[in-house]
C-alpha positions as CSV (number, residue, x, y, z in Angstrom):
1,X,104.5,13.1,153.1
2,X,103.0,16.3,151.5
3,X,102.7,16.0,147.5
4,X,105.6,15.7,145.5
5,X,106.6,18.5,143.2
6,X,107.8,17.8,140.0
7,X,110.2,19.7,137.5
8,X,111.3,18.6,133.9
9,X,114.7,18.8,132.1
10,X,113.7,19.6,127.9
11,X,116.5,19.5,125.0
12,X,117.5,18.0,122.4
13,X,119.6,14.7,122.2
14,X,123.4,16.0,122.6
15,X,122.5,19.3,124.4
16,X,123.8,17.9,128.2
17,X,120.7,17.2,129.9
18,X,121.6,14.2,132.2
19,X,125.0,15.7,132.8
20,X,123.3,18.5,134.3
21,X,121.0,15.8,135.7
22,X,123.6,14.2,137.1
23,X,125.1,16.7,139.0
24,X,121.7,18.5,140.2
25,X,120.8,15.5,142.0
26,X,123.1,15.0,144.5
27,X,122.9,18.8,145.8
28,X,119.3,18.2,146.3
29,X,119.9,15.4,147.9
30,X,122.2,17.3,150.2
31,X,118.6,19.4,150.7
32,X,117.6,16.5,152.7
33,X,115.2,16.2,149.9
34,X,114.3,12.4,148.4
35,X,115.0,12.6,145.0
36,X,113.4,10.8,142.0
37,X,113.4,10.1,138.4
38,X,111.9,9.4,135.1
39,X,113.9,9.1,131.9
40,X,111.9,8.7,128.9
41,X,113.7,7.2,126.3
42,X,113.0,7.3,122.3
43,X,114.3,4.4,121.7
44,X,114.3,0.5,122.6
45,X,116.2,0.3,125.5
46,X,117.0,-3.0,127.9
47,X,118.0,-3.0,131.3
48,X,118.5,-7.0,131.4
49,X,121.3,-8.8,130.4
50,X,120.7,-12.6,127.6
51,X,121.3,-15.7,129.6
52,X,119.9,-14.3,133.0
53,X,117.5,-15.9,134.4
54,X,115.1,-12.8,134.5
55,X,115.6,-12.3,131.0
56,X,115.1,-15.8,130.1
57,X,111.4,-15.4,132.2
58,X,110.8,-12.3,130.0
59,X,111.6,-14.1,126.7
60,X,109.7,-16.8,127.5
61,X,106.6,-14.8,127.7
62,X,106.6,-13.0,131.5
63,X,104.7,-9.7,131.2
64,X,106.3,-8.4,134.2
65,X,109.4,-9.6,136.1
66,X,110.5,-8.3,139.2
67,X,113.9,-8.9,140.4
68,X,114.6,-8.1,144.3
69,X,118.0,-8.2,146.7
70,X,118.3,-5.8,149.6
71,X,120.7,-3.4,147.6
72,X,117.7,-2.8,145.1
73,X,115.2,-4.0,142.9
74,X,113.2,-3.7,139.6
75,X,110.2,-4.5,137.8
76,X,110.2,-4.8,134.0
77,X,107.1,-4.4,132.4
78,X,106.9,-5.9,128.5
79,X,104.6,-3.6,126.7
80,X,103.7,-6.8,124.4
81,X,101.8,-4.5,121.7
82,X,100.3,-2.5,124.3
83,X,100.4,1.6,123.8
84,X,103.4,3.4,125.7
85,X,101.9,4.5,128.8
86,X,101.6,8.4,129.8
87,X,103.5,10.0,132.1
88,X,100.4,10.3,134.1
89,X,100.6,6.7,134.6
90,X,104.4,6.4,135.2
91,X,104.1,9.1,137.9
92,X,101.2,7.2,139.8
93,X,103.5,4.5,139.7
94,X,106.6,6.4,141.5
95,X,106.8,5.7,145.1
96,X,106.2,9.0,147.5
97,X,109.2,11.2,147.1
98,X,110.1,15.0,147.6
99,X,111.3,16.0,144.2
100,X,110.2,13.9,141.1
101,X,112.6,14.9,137.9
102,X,111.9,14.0,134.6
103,X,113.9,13.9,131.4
104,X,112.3,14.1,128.7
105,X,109.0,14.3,127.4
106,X,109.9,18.2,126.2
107,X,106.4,18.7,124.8
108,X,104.8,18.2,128.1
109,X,103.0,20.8,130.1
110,X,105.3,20.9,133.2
111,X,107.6,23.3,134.5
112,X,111.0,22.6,133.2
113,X,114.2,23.9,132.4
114,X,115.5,23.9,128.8
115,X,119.1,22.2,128.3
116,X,120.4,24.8,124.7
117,X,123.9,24.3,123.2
118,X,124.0,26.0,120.0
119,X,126.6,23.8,118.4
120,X,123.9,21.0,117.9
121,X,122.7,23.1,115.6
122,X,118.7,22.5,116.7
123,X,116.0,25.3,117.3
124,X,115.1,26.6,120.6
125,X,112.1,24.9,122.6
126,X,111.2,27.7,124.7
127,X,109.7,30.2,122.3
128,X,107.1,27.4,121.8
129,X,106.6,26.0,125.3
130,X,104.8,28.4,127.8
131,X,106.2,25.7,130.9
132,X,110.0,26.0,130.0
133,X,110.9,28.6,133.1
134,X,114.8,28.8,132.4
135,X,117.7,27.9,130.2
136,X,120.7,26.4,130.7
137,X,122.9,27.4,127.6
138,X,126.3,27.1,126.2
139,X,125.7,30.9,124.8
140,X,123.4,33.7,126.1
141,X,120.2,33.8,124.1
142,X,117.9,36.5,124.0
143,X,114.9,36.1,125.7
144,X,113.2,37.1,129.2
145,X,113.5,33.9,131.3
146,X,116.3,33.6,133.4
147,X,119.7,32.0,132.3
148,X,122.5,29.6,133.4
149,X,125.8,28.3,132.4
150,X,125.2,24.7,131.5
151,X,127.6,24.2,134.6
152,X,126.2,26.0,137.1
153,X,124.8,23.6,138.8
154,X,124.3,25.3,142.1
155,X,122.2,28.2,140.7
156,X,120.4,25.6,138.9
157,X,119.5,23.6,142.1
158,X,118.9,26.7,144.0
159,X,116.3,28.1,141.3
160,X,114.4,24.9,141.1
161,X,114.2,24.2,144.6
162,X,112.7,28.5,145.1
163,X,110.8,27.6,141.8
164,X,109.0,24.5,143.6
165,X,108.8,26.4,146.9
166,X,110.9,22.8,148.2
167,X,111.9,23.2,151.7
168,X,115.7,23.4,152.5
């Protein structure tokens, strides 16, 4: 499988971006192309439930837990004091895929689309990040990179799969 490409969704908190998310992925995935993700959140977040037994290994001191069916399965990793790890290391992580989206991480240096709706009332990324390529935008802004409806998902797909050179 040839290297997978990689494209990031930047905004604020409010501005839409795993709506869009949401409904980008499945027309990629109508691409034929394997779709990934990773969310980075600013906040603590749990994806075990008290009185399960994986969370009851956790608690009890488990630095990593892996829970496995044949619908799915996940591995939770306690930092325990440990620094957050990069996004160079959660990629490396990721199993081979076509398309790996991240959300997120709007500071780093990867191409990405900016997710803008004025009534949040927040400042614009792009004018500050050379690696934001588009908007999506409740409002036209002026600027030179090219512009979406925050709705318009199929342009959207369509300009990241041309952007990435993914095959169709």
């Amino acid at each position: 499988m040839p290297a997978m490409k990689i494209f990031g969704f930047a905004g604020w908190s409010g501005s839409g971006k795993t709506t869009l998310i949401e409904q980008v992925i499945p027309r990629f995935v109508r691409t034929g192309l394997k779709v990934s993700l990773i969310k980075h959140a600013h906040h603590r977040f749990d994806v075990d439930q008290p009185g399960k037994d994986s969370f009851r290994h956790r608690t009890a001191g488990c630095s990593e837990v892996l829970v496995t069916s044949g619908e799915r399965w996940v591995l939770m990793h306690e930092m325990r004091g440990a620094p957050e790890a990069t996004l160079e290391q959660q990629i490396a992580r990721m199993s081979p895929c076509d398309l790996l989206l991240i959300e997120g991480y709007k500071r780093y240096p990867l191409p990405k689309l900016e997710i803008y709706r004025e009534a949040n009332g927040k400042p614009l990324l792009h004018p500050e990040d050379e690696h934001i390529v588009a908007l999506a935008t409740d409002t036209p802004v002026p600027c030179r990179l090219p512009q979406f409806g925050l709705e318009d998902y199929d342009a959207i797909t369509a300009f990241v799969v041309d952007t990435l050179e993914l095959k169709r």
